[in-house]
MILOSE-170633 format. One line per 4 residues: for each residue x, y, z of C-alpha. Coordinates in pm, whole numbers. Example, Ala and Ser with C-alpha at 12.3 -4.5 7.8 and 13.67 -1.06 7.14 Angstrom:
1230/-450/780 ~ 1367/-106/714
This chain:
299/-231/7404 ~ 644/-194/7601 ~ 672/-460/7889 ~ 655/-317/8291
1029/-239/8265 ~ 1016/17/7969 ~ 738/242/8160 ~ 799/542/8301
866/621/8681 ~ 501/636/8809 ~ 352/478/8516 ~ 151/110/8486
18/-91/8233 ~ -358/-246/8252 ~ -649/-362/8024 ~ -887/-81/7907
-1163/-254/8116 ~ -965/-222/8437 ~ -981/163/8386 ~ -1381/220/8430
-1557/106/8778 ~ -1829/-96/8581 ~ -1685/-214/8267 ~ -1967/-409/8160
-2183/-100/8156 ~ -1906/183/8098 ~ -1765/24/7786 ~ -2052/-82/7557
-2125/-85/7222 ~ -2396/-4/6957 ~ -2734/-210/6964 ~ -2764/-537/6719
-2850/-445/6325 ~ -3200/-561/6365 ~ -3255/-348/6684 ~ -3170/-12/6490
-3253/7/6150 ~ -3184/271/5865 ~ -3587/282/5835 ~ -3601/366/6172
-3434/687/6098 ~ -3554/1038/6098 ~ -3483/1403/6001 ~ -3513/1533/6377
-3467/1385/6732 ~ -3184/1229/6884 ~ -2865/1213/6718 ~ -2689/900/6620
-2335/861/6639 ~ -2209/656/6286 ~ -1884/514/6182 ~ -1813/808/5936
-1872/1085/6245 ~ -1593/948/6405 ~ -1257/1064/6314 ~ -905/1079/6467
-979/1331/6786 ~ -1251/1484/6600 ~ -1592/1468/6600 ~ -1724/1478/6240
-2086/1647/6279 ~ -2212/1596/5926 ~ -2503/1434/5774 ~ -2603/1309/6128
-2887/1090/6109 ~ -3178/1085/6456 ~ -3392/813/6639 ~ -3706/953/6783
-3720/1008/7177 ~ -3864/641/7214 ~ -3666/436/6993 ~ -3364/639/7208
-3544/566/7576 ~ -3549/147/7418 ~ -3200/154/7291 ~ -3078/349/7677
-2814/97/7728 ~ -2655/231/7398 ~ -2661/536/7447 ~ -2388/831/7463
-2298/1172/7644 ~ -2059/1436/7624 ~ -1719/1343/7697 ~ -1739/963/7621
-1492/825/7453 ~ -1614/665/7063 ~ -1443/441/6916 ~ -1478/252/6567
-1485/-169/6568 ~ -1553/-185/6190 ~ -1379/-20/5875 ~ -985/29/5798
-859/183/5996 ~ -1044/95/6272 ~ -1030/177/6611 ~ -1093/590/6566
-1146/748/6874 ~ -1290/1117/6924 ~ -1471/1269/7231 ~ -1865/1309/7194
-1933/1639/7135 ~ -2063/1886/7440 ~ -2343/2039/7173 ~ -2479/1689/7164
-2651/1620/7506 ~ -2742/1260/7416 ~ -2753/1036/7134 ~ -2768/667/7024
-2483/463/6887 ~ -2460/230/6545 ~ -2399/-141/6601 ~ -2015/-82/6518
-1927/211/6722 ~ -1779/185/7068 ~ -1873/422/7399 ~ -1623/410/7666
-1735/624/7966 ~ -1549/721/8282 ~ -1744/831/8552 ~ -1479/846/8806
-1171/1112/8845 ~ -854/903/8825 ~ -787/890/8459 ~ -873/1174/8184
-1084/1117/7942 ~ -883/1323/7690 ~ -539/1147/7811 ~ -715/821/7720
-845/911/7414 ~ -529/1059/7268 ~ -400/697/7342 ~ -624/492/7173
-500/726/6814 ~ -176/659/6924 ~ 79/387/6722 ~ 97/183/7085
-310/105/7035 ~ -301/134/6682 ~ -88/-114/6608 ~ -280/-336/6867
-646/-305/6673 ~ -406/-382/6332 ~ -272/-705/6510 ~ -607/-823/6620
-764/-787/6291 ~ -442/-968/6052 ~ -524/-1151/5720 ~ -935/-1023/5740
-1079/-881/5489 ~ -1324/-681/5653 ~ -1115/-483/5950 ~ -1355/-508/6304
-1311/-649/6644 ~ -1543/-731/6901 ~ -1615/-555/7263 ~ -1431/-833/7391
-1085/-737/7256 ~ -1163/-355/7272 ~ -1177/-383/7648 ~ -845/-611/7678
-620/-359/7496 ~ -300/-280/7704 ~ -322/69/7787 ~ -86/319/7992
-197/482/8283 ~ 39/772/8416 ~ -3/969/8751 ~ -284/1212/8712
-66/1533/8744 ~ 137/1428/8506 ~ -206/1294/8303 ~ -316/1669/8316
30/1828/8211 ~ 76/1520/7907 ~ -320/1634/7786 ~ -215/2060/7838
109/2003/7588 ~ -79/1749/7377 ~ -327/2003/7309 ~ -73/2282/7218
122/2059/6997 ~ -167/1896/6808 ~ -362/2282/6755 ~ -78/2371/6601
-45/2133/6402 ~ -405/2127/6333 ~ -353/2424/6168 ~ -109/2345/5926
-293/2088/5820 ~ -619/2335/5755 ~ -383/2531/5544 ~ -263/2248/5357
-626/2113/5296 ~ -758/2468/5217 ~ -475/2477/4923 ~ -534/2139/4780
-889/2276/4769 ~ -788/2600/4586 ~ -550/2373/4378 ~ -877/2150/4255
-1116/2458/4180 ~ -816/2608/3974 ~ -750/2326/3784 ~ -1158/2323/3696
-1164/2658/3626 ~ -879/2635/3347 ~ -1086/2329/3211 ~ -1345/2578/3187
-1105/2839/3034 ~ -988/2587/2767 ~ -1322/2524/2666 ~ -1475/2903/2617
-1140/2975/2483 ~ -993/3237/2722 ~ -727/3043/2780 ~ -587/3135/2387
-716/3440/2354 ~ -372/3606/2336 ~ -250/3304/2113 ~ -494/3395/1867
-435/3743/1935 ~ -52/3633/1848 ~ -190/3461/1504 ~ -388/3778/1358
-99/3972/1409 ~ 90/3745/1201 ~ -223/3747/993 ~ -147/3370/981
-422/3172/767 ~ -572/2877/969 ~ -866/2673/874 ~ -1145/2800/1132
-1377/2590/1322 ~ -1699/2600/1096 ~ -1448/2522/798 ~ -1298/2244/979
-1674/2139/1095 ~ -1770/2150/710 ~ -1509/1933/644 ~ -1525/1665/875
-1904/1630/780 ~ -1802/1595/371 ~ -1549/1366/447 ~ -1774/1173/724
-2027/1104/409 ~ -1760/1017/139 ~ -1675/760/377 ~ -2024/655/414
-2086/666/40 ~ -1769/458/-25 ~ -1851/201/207 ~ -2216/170/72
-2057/101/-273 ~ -1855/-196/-163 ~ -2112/-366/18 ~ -2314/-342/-326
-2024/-472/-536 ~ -1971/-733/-238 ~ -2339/-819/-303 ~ -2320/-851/-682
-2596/-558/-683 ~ -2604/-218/-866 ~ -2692/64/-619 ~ -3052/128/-562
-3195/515/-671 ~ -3185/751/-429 ~ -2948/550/-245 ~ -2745/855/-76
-3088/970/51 ~ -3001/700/303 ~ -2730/844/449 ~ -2808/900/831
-2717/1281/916 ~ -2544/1315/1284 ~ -2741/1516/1518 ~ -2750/1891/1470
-2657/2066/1789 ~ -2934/2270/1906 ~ -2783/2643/1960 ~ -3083/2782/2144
-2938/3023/2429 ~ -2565/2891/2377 ~ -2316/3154/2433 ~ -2131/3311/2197
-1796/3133/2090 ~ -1467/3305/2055 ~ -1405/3453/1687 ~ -1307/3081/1468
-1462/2907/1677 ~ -1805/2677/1565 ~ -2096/2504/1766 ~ -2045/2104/1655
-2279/1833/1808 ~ -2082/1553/2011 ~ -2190/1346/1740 ~ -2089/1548/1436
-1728/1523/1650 ~ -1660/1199/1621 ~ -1830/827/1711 ~ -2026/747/1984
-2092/370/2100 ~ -2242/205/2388 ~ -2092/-88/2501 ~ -2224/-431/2498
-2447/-579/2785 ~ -2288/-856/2956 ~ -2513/-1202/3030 ~ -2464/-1528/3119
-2419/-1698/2806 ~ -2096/-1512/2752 ~ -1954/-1630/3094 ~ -1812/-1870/2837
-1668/-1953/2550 ~ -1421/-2020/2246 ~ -1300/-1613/2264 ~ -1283/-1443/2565
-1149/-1092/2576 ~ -1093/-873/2846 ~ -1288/-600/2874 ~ -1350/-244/3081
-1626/-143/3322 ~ -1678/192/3506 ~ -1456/5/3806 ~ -1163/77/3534
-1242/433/3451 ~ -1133/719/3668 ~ -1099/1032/3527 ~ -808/1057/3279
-667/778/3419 ~ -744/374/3309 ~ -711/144/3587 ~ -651/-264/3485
-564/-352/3816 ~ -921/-547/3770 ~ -988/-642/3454 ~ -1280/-973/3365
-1336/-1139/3061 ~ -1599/-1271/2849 ~ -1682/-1410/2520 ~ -1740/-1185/2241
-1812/-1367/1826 ~ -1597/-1209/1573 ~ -1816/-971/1484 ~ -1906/-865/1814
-1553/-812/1879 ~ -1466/-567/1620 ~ -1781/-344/1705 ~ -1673/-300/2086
-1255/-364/2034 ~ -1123/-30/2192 ~ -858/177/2000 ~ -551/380/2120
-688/709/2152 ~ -1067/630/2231 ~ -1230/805/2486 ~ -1439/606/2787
-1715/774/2954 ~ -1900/638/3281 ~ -2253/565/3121 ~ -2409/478/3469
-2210/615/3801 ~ -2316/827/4100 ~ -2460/1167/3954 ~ -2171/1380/4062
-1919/1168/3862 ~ -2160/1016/3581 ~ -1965/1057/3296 ~ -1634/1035/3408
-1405/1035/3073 ~ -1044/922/3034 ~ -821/826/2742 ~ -746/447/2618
-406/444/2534 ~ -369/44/2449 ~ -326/-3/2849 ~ -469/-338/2788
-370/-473/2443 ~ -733/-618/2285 ~ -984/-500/2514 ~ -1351/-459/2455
-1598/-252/2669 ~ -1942/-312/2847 ~ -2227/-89/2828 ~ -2147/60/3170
-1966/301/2978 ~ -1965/515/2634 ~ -1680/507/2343 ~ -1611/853/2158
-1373/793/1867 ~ -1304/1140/1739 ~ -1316/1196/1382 ~ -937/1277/1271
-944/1684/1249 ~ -1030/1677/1592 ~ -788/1606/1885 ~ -899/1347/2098
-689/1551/2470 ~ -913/1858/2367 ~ -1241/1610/2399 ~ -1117/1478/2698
-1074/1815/2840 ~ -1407/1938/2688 ~ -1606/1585/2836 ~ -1360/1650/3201
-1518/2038/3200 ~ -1895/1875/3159 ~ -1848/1684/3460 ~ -1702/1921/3674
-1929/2197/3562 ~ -2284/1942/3579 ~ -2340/1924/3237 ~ -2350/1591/3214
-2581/1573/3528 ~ -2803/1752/3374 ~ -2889/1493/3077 ~ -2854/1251/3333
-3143/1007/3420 ~ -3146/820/3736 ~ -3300/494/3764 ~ -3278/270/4080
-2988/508/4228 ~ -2777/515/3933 ~ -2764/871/3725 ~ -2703/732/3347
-2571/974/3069 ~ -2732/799/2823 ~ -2552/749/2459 ~ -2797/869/2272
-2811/1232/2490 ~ -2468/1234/2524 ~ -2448/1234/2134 ~ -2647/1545/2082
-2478/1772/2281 ~ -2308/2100/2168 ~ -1927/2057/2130 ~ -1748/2396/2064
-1474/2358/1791 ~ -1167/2560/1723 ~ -971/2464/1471 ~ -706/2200/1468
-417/2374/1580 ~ -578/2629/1871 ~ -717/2270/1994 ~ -370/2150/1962
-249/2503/2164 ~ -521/2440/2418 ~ -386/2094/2474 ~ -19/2221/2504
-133/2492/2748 ~ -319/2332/2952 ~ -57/2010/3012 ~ 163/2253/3139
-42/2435/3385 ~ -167/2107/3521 ~ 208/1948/3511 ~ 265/2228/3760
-35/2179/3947 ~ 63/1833/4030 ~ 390/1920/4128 ~ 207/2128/4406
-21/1881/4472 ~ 276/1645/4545 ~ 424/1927/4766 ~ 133/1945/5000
57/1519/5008 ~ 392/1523/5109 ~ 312/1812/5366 ~ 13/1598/5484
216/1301/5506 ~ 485/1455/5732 ~ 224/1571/5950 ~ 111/1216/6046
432/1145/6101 ~ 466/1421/6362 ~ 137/1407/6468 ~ 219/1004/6534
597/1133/6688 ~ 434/1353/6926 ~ 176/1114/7042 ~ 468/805/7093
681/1075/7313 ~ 360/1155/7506 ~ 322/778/7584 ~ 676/710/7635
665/962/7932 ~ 914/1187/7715 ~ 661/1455/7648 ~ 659/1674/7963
905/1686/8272 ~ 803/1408/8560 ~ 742/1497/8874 ~ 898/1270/9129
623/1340/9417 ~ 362/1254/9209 ~ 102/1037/9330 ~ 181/684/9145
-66/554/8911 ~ -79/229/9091 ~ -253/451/9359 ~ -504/532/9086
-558/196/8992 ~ -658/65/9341 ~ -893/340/9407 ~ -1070/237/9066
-1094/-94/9215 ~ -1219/4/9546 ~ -1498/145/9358 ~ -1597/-159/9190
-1622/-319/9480 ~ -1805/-52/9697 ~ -2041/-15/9429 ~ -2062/-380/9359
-2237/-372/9719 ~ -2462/-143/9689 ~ -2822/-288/9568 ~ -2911/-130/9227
-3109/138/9271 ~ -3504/58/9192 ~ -3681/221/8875 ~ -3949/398/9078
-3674/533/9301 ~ -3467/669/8978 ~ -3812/833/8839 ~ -3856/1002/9177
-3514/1128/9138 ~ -3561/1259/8770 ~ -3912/1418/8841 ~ -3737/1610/9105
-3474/1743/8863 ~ -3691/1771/8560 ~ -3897/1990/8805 ~ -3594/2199/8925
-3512/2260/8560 ~ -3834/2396/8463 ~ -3777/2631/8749 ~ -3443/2701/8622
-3566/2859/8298 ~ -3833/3056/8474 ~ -3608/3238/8658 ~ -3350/3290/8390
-3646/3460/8215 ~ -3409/3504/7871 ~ -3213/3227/7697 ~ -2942/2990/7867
-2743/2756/7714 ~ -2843/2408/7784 ~ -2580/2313/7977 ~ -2578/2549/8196
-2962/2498/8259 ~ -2856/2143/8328 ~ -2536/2277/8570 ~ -2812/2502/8746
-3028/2192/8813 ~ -2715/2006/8985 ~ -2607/1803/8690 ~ -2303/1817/8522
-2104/1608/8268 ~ -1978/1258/8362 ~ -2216/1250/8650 ~ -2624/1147/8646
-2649/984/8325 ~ -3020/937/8358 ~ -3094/1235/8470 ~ -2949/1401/8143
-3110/1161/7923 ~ -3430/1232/8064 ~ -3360/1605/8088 ~ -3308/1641/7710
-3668/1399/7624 ~ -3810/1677/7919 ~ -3712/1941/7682 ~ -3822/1783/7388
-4146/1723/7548 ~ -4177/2080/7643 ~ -4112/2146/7288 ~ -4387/1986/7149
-4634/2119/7397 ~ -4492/2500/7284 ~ -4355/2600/7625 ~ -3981/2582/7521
-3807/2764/7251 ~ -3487/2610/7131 ~ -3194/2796/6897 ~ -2889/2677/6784
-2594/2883/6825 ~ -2305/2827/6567 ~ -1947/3000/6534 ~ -1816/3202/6252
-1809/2915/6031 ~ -2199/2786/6059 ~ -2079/2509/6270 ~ -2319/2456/6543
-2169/2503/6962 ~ -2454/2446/7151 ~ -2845/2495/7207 ~ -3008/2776/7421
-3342/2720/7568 ~ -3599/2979/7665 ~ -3901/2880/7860 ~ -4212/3052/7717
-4545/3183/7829 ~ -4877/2921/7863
């Protein structure tokens, strides 16, 4: 942060902690690991806040995990209300900060989250938490948290972070133009993200395309009008499977001769036949086309197992995992080694033009495929992943767009087995599944078609990183005028923050004298309310909106904390004795705004 002499006229600098009247009970954060565990979790009750529902100014309400009411009432001190500032200590980046959400009455935080609450009127929540996103904080959390490995800071450091404090007129005009600025740009970023969506269900779609052959129709169309002869795909198929068994028959012989023996009757009968693919309720392939099996296409291997005695040893060769295969693209930005014999090493050796397939991975991407193309001159593979070597008549970019389609379109999820969390493909199913087969050159025009369309689909893809790019560059420009004081005109007779600041402090220390109040007292208090409320939804007779039940009963946001929390377990309670009916109500998009309550009959 800027020293005293770069702030604006009105402006000071302070700790976060100096900002909240008790900052050893405003600014807290989550409850220790062992005090809330993932088995403590369940499908309904009160919400928890998590690192990955806390974004950038934005609440992220998705897969939001509860506590029930009495694991909530133990973990109070950790607990959070609309309008509190939450803030990430763990994960890069750290230090997120986003509002909790009015549609969430109370809820509990995770160890590693951060609720800073202001329960007085001399700094805006909203000015505060546009701060903490901003490059002056930022660039604070990144300084704290230098040369670690695993981003966090502690409460500690949260509450020393230098922070700007700006007269609250100009607090409310800074928040007004933020809000204009940032919904604006909001939206542009929407319409970015909504195109790179459309962008990635076009390109799977023209996987999908290349593989029922729409995408050549009016090639072929082309070639019968030039009545040009080309081998189809169940001539091709027919092929590949003779010259699959010459091969086979040729290499029998030699190990005979090798052997000094003459070959044994009946010795072709030996010959193992690659798995038929079964047709049953396939669709109907475009004319020249032919239903192959994967394994009638070309080779399929497991990799070997690794184990400790090859930790070691007299030849060690790299070798890939599923960390190294992303789809069409090999990474060897992490590549280990082990020991493989000589024999071992010609069975798994990878060759230019083989095709890797995730054998165990997360069901959505299990069998993730990409192309070896001698990125890593002699490299073997482990049995975390499958090698297709296509046999020669058949293109190996047209089985990586083929194996690319079955992932996107849950083929491969569908052979899948899981086991322990992992989905495997399984070599053996992966081999008997159908493979549709045009002939050489429409795979070749497939191939060519399809590089183009998705040459141009990265060039918009580029266009709109770049888009999202600028935008947190402006979103990041807007926020450092904002804090600079540059944002919106000053107004010379407003009230200086310093003002602000003492009044804060004067509240400290007028509450610091006054004894706490007593539990009985408090439960007096809340009985009173809890009653009110009841009486509340009587006389509404018809639904109200939660909040405004609470409003009715004299409690409003950022003011009886205890009261609310005890409000919402009221309701709950009233709930589960079938006396209150509770609704959801969302907006266009499903999300959900708020719950209204309706008392009901006894």
């Amino acid at each position: 942060m800027s020293q005293e002499a770069d702030l604006p006229n009105g402006w000071i600098e302070v700790e976060f902690g100096e900002l909240f009247v008790h900052p050893g009970d405003d600014v807290v954060d989550g409850p220790f690991g062992s005090n809330l565990k993932a088995s403590e979790y369940v499908s309904a009750g009160i919400p928890i806040a998590r690192l990955q529902n806390i974004d950038r100014n934005r609440f992220v309400a998705k897969n939001i995990q509860f506590v029930t009411l009495e694991k909530a009432d133990e973990l109070e001190r950790h607990t959070f209300m609309p309008n509190d500032i939450l803030i990430t200590k763990l994960g890069d980046p750290l230090g997120k900060a986003c509002l909790a959400p009015s549609n969430i009455p109370t809820g509990v935080l995770v160890a590693d989250v951060v609720r800073a609450r202001v329960t007085h009127c001399w700094a805006d929540v909203s000015f505060l938490c546009h701060q903490i996103n901003s490059d002056n904080v930022v660039d604070q959390f990144k300084e704290q948290t230098k040369g670690t490995t695993r981003p966090r800071v502690n409460l500690t450091k949260i509450r020393a972070l230098r922070m700007r404090l700006a007269p609250m007129a100009e607090q409310a005009r800074i928040v007004a133009k933020l809000e204009e600025l940032l919904s604006e740009l909001d939206v542009g970023v929407a319409e970015l993200k909504a195109a790179q969506k459309k962008l990635r269900q076009y390109r799977k779609s023209l996987l999908k395309a290349a593989v029922e052959g729409t995408l050549t129709a009016p090639w072929r169309e082309a070639q019968r009008e030039l009545a040009a002869a080309t081998e189809t795909g169940a001539q091709l198929l027919e092929r590949i499977l003779t010259e699959r068994r010459t091969r086979w028959e040729a290499k029998q012989l030699a190990k005979f001769k090798e052997q000094g023996k003459l070959p044994p009757n009946d010795w072709q009968k030996k010959y193992p036949d690659p798995v038929q693919p079964n047709t049953t309720d396939l669709p109907v392939l475009p004319e020249g086309w032919a239903w192959a099996s994967v394994d009638q296409a070309g080779d399929v291997q497991l990799g070997r197992q690794r184990a400790p005695q090859f930790h070691s040893g007299p030849n060690m060769v790299p070798y890939l995992r599923v960390a190294n295969v992303f789809e069409d693209r090999i990474d060897i930005s992490d590549v280990k080694e082990m020991h493989f014999s000589a024999e071992d090493e010609e069975t798994f050796k990878l060759g230019h033009n083989d095709i890797l397939l995730n054998e165990g991975q997360s069901l959505e991407l299990v069998g993730r495929p990409a192309i070896y193309r001698n990125e890593l001159p002699r490299a073997c593979f482990t049995n975390t992943l499958i090698r297709f070597r296509t046999e020669a008549s058949v293109i190996p970019d047209f089985a990586l767009i083929l194996f690319r389609h079955y992932m996107h379109s849950g083929r491969f999820r569908r052979i899948a087995k899981i086991t322990t969390n992992i989905a495997h493909l399984g070599a053996g199913r992966f081999a008997e599944l159908e493979f549709p087969l045009p002939s050489n050159v429409e795979q070749a025009e497939i191939v060519r078609r399809l590089s183009d369309q998705f040459a141009q689909i990265a060039e918009q893809e580029a266009a709109i990183e770049r888009g999202l790019m600028q935008s947190i560059a402006q979103r990041q420009n807007i926020l450092r005028a904002a804090f600079a004081g540059q944002l919106v005109p000053q107004d010379p007779n407003d009230e200086h923050a310093s003002v602000l600041l003492e009044r804060i402090r004067a509240e400290r220390a007028e509450r610091a004298k006054q004894p706490k109040t007593r539990k009985t007292k408090q439960k007096k208090e809340i009985a009173a309310v809890v009653s009110q409320l009841i009486d509340v939804l009587a006389e509404a007779g018809d639904w109200v909106p939660a909040q405004e039940a609470f409003r009715r009963c004299g409690v409003s946001d950022g003011a009886l904390t205890d009261q609310i929390e005890t409000l919402f377990a009221e309701l709950r309670a009233l709930d589960k004795a079938g006396r209150l009916a509770v609704e959801p109500v969302a907006d266009e998009q499903g999300r959900k705004l708020y719950d209204k309550l309706k008392l009901l009959e006894v």
